[in-house]
N, C-alpha and C positions, 0 to 999 in steps of 0.2 A: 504494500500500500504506500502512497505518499506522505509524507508528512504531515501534511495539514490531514489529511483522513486517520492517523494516530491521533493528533489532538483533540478532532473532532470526537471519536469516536469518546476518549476519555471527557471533555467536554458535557459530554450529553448527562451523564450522572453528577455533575460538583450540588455542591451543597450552594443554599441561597439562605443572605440572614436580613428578610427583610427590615429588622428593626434600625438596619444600618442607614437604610433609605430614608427610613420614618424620620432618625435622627437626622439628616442634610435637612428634610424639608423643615423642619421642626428650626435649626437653625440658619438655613439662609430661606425664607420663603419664596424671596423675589428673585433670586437667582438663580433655584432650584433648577428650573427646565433651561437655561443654560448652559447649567451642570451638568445635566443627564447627556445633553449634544456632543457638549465638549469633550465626555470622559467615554460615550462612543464613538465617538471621530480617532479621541486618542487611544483606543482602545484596538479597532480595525489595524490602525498604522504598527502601534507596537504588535499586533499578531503576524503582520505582514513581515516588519522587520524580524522578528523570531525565525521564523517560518526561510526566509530570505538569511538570515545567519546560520541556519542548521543548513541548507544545500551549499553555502562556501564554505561547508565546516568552520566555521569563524565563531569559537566558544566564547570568545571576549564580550562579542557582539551579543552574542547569543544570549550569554550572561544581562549585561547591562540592559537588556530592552524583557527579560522576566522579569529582572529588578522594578521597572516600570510598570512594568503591567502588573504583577501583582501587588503593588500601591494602591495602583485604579481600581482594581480588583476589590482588595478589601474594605475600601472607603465606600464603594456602592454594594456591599453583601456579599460579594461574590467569593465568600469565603472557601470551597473546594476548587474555584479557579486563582484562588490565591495563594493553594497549598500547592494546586500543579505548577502552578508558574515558580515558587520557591523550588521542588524540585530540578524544574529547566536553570533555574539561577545558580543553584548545586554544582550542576554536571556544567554549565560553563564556566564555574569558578574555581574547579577539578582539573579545565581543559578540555574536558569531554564535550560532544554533540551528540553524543547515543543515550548518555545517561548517568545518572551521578555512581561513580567509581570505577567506570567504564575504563 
């Protein structure tokens, strides 16, 4: 399979905490749906970039754009997309692009 179809695939089961959402709106009200744009806009891009540093094998890269995304991640709930992306952060700060210990 390609890579974006492993992630996907894991993807499909992550855990969601909606109360993380509750809390944005709760404190920025007016900003909120802003937020939601901006953190899927950047959201898409660091997938891309991930996605795009595992085919140069380039685990640096790889590294620092999990690091990103699972920030994103868990400030909007998306706490099992934020435990996978810690493990991709692993395996590029290992060196690896297959996996942490690889």
């Amino acid at each position: 399979p390609q890579s974006n179809e492993i992630i996907m695939a894991t993807v499909d089961d992550v855990e969601f905490d909606p109360t993380a959402l509750d809390q944005l709106r709760e404190e920025m009200p007016r900003n909120f749906g802003q937020m939601i744009k901006v953190a899927l806009s950047n959201s898409a891009e660091l997938y891309d970039k991930i996605i795009a540093a595992y085919a140069q094998k380039n685990a640096e890269a790889m590294r620092a754009n999990a690091h990103a995304f699972k920030s994103v991640s868990a400030q909007f709930g998306g706490t099992g997309l934020s435990s996978l992306c810690l493990h991709v952060e692993k395996a590029g700060r290992a060196g690896s692009v297959e996996g942490e210990g690889s």
